[in-house]
VOZAMAR-551315 format. One line per field, with one value per residue (C-alpha): residue number from 1; x, y, z. Coordinates in Angstrom, 3 decimals. Layout:
<pts>
k	[NUM | ...]
X	[X | ...]
Y	[Y | ...]
Z	[Z | ...]
</pts>
This chain:
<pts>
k	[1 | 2 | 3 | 4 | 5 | 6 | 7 | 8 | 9 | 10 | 11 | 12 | 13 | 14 | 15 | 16 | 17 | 18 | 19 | 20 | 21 | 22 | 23 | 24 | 25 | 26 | 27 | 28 | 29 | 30 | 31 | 32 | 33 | 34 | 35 | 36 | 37 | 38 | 39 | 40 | 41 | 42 | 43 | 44 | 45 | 46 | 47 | 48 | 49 | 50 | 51 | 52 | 53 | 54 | 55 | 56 | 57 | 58 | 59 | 60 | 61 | 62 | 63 | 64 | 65 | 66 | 67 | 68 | 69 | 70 | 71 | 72 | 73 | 74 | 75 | 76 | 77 | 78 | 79 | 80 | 81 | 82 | 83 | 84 | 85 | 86 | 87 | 88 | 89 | 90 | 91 | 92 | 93 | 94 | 95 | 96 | 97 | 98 | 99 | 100 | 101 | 102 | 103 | 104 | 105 | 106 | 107 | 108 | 109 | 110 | 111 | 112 | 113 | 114 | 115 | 116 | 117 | 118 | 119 | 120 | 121 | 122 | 123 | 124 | 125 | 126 | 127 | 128 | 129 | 130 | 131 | 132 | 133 | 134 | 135 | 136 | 137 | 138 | 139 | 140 | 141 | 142 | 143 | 144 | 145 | 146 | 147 | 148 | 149 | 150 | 151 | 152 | 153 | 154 | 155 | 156 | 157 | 158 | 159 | 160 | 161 | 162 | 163 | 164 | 165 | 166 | 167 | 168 | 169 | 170 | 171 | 172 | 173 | 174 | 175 | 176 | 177 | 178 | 179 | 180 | 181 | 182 | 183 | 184 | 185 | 186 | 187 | 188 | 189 | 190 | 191 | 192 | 193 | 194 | 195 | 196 | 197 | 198 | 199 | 200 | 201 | 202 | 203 | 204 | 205 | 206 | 207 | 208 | 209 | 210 | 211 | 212 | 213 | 214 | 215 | 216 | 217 | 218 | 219 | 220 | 221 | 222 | 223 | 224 | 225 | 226 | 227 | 228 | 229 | 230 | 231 | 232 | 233 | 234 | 235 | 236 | 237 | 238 | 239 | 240 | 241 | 242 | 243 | 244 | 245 | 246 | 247 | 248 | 249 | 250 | 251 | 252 | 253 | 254 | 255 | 256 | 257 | 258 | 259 | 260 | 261 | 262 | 263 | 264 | 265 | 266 | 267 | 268 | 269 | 270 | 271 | 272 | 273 | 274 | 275 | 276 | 277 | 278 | 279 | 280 | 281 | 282 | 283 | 284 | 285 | 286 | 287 | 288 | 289 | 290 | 291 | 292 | 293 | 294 | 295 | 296 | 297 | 298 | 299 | 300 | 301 | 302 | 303 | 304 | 305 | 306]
X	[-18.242 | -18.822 | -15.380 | -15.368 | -12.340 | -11.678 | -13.068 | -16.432 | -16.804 | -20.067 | -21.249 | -22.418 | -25.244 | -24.709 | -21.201 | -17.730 | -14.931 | -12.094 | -8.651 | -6.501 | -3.159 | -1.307 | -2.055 | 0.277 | -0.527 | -2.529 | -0.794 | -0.942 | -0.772 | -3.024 | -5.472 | -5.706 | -6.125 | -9.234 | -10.202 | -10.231 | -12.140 | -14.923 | -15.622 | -15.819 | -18.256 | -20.296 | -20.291 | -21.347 | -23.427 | -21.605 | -19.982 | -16.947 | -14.379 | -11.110 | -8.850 | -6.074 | -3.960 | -4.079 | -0.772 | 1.927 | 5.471 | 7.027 | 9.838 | 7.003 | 3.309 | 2.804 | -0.551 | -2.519 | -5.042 | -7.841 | -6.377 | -6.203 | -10.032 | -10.656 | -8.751 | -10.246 | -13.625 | -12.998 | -12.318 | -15.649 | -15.002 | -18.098 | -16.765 | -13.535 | -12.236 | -9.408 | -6.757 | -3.726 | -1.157 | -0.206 | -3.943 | -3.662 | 0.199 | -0.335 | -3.056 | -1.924 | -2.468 | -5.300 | -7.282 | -7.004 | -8.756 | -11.217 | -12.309 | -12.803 | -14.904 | -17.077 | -18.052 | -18.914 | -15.784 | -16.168 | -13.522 | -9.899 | -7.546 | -4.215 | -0.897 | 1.605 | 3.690 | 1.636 | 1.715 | 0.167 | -0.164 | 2.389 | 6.022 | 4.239 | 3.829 | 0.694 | 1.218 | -0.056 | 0.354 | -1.346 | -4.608 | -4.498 | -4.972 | -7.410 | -8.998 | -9.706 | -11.181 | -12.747 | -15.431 | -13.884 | -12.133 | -8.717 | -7.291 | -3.733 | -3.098 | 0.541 | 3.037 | 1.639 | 4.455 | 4.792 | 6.756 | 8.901 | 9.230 | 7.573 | 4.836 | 5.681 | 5.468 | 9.025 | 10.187 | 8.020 | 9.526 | 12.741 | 12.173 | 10.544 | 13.912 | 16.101 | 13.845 | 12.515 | 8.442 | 7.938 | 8.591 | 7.246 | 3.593 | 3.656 | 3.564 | 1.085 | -1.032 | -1.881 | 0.286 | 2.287 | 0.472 | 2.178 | 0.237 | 1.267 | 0.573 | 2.470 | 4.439 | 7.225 | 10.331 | 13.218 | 11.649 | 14.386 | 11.710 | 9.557 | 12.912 | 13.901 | 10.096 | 8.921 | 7.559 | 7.191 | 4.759 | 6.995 | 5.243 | 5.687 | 4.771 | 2.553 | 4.789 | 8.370 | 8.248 | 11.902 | 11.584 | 14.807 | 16.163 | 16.162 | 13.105 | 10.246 | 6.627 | 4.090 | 0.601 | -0.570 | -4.326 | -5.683 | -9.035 | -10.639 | -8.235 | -5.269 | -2.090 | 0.748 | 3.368 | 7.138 | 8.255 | 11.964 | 12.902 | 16.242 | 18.516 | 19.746 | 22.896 | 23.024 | 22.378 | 24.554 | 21.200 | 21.547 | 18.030 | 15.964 | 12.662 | 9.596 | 8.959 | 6.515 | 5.749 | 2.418 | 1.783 | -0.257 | -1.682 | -2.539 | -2.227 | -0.604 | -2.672 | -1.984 | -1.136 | 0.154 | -0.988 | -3.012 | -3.475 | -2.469 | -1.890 | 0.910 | 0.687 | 4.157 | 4.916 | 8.204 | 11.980 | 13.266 | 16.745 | 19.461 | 19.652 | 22.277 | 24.705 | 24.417 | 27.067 | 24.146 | 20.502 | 20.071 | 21.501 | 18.838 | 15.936 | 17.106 | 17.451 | 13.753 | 12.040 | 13.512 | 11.938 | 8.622 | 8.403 | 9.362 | 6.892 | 3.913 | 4.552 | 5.526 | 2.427 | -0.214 | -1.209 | -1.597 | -4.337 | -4.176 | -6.080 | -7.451 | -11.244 | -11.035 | -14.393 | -14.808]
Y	[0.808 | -1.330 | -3.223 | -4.019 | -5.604 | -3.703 | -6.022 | -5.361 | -1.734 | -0.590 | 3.093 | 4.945 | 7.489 | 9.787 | 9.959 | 9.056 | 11.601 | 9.418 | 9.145 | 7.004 | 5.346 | 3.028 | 4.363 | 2.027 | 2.779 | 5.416 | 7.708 | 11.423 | 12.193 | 9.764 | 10.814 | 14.191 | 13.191 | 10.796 | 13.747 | 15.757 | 12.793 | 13.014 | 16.098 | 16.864 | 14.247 | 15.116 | 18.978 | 17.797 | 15.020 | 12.478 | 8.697 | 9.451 | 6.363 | 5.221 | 2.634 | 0.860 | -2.313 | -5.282 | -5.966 | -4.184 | -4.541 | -3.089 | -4.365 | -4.674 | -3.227 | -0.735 | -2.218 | -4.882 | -5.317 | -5.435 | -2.522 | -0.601 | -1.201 | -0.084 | 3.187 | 4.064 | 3.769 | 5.801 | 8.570 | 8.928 | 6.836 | 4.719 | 2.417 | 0.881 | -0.447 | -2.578 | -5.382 | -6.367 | -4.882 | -7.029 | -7.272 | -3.703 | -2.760 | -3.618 | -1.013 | 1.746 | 5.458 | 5.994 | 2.940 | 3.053 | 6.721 | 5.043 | 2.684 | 5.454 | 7.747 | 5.348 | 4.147 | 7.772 | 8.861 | 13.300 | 14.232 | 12.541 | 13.431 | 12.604 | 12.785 | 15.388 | 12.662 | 10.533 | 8.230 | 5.268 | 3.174 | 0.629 | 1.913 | 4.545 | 6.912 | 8.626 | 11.514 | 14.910 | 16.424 | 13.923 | 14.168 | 17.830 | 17.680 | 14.863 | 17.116 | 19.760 | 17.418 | 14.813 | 16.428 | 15.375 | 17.711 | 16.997 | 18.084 | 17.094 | 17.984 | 18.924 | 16.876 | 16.801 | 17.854 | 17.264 | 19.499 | 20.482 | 16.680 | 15.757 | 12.072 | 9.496 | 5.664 | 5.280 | 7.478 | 5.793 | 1.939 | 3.541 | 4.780 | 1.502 | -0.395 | 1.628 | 1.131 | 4.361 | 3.800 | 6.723 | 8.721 | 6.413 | 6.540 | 10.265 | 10.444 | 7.764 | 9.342 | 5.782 | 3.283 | 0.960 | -3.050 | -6.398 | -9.704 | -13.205 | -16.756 | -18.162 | -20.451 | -22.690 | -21.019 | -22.211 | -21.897 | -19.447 | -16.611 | -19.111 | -20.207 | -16.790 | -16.475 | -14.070 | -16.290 | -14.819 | -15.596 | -16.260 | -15.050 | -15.478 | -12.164 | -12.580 | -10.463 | -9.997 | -6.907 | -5.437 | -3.435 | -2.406 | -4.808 | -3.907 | -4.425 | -1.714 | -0.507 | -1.743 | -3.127 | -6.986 | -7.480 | -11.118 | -12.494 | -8.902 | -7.776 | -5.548 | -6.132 | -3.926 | -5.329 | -5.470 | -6.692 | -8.149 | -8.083 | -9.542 | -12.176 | -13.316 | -12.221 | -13.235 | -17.151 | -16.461 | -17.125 | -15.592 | -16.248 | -13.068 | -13.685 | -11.419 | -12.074 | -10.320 | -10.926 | -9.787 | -7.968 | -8.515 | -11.658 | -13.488 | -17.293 | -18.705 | -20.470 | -22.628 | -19.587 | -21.645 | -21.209 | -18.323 | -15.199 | -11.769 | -8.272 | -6.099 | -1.940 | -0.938 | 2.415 | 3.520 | 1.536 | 1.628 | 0.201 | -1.842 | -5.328 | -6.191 | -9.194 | -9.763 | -11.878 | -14.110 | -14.939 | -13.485 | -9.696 | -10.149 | -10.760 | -8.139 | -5.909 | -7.189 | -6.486 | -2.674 | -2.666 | -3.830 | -0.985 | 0.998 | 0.247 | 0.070 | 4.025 | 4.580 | 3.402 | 4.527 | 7.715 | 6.065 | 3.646 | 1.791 | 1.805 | -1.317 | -1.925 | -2.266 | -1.967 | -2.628]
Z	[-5.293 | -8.065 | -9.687 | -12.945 | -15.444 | -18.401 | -20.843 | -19.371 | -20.006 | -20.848 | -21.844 | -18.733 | -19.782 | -16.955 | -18.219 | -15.871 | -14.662 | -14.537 | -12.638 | -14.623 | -12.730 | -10.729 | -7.789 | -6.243 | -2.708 | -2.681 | -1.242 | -0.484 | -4.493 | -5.303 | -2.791 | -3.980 | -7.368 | -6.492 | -4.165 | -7.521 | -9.408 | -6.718 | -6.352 | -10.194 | -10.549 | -7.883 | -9.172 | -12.897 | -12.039 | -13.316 | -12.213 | -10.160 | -11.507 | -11.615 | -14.157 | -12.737 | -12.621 | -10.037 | -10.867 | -13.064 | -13.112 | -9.874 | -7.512 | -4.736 | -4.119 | -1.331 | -0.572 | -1.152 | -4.009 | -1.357 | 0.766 | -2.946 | -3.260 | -0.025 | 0.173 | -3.362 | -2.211 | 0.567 | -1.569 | -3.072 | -6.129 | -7.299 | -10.614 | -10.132 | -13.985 | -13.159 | -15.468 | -14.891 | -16.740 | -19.416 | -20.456 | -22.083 | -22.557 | -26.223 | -26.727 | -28.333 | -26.714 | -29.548 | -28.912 | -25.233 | -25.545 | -27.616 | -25.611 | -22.532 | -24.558 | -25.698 | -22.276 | -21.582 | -20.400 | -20.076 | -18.019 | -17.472 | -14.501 | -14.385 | -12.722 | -14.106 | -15.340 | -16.815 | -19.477 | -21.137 | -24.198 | -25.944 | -24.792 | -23.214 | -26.541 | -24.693 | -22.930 | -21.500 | -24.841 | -26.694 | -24.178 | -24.724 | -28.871 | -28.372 | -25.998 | -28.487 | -30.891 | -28.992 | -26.642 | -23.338 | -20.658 | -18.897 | -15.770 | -14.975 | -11.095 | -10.363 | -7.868 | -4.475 | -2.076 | 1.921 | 3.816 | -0.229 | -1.330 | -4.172 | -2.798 | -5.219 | -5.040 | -5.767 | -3.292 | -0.916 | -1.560 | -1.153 | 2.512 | 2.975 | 1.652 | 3.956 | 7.170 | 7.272 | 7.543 | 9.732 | 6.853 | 4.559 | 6.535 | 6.308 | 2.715 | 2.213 | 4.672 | 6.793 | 8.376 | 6.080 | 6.052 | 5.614 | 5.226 | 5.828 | 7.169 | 10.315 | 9.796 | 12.059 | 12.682 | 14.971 | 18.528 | 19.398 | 20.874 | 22.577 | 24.266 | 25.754 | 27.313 | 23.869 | 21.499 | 18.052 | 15.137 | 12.055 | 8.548 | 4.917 | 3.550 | 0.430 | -1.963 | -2.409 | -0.004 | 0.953 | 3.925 | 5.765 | 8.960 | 12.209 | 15.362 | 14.920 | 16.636 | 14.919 | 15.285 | 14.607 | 13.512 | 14.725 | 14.714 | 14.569 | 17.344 | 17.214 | 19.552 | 20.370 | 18.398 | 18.163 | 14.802 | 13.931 | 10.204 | 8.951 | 10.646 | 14.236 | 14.493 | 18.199 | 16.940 | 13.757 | 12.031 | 8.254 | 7.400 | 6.743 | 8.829 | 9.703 | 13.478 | 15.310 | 19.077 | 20.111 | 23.369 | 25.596 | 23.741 | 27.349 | 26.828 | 23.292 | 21.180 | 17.937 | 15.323 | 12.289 | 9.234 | 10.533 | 8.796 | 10.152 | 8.837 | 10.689 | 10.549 | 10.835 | 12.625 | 13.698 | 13.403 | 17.199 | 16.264 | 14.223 | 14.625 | 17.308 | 18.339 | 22.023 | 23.902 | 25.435 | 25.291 | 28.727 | 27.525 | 24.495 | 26.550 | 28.548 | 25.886 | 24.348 | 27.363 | 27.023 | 23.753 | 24.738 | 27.299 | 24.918 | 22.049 | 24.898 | 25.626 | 21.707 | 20.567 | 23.254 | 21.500 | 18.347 | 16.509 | 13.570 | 10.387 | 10.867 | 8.735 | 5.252 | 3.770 | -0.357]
</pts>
């Protein structure tokens, strides 16, 4: 896939159908979109593309910019136009057009809701009388719905907030992905006989407390994981960490400052005050057995190839 910023646009001969978005995530809706975008290029013989932001305003990303790339490719899409948002928020919706059709832009496909341009004046209707005039064809694909709920980013980062990334993975179709670097915690884990790798996400990710399944990638390996988000209430610890004990690891090694990327898959429970350290191991080691048979039907999406 080639990736280019939107200051380097160039006309494309062959001409480009283009998916135009966020696509924060790529989820379910998104995926059907680029599915569209793919298969109308390859039908008319024409550059299968996409424009979208790096970065935009948003409480967090659902995926990372690298993960984006990745999961865009995978849908058959061959030019990637990318910026970050404040690099074109000031175009209007008539000079953003423009600048498509003169890089060969035929067909645009869009969301249902979708809108663009400074304070978001361009819309649906305003494609469709451009449209008329302009020699280019639109197709605007309707909500995508799993089992009668509409897939949408928003709704997504809400079921993420609340703890709820079973759902969450349904709609975007993969498992959810964190990234971070280790870094030195308290010791507490090591103490009860689980140490824990301590990370600092890269982005201001909320995701709901409590201990969950999930699976930790490290040096091209992925471990069955169990993954503590929030505080210690046992230790009256306030601090909002993200632990995650890796099993089956066999000896420990150094691990700061290490990078690792954690698939989350299911929340098992609440986070809970125990009246000793010996009832929370005991209670850990229930958890472990638990996540070993949760998670032995079930891989990871784990290469990420741009």
């Amino acid at each position: 896939m080639r990736i280019l910023h939107f200051s380097k646009i160039k006309k494309i001969d062959e001409g480009i159908v283009v998916g135009i978005g966020k696509f924060d995530g790529v989820h379910l809706g998104h995926q059907k979109i680029l599915g569209i975008v793919s298969a109308e290029a390859k039908k008319k013989g024409r550059v299968a593309g996409v424009i979208t932001f790096r970065n935009f305003p948003v409480e967090f990303l659902l995926c990372r910019w690298e993960e984006k790339l990745s999961l865009i490719k995978r849908a058959g899409i061959e030019l990637c136009i990318w910026s970050d948002f404040d690099e074109i928020s000031q175009l209007s919706p008539e000079r953003f057009l423009e600048i498509l059709l003169e890089a060969g832009v035929k067909t645009i496909v869009v969301g249902y809701n979708f809108r663009f341009g400074k304070d978001r004046k361009g819309d649906i209707k305003f494609l469709k009388n451009k449209a008329k005039g302009q020699g280019f064809s639109l197709v605007i694909v309707p909500p995508y719905k799993k089992n009668g709920e509409i897939v949408s980013a928003s709704n997504i980062r809400r079921l993420i907030k609340s703890g709820n990334v079973y759902k969450a993975n349904k709609l975007l179709g993969r498992y959810f992905s964190v990234s971070g670097k280790v870094v030195r915690g308290k010791g507490i884990g090591k103490e009860i006989g689980f140490p824990t790798a301590n990370l600092s996400l890269e982005n201001n990710i909320s995701i709901g407390e409590g201990v969950y399944a999930g699976w930790t990638l490290y040096n091209k390996n992925a471990y069955k994981s169990a993954i503590v988000i929030g505080h210690s209430p046992t230790f009256n610890d306030n601090t909002k960490k993200f632990e995650v004990f890796l099993i089956d690891f066999g000896k420990r090694k150094n691990l700061y400052n290490k990078q690792m990327l954690v698939f989350l898959y299911k929340k098992l429970r609440r986070q809970i005050k125990f009246k000793d350290k010996e009832q929370l191991k005991r209670h850990i080691e229930k958890d472990i057995k638990k996540i070993k048979s949760l998670l032995r039907q079930h891989i990871p999406l784990l290469k990420f190839d741009i």
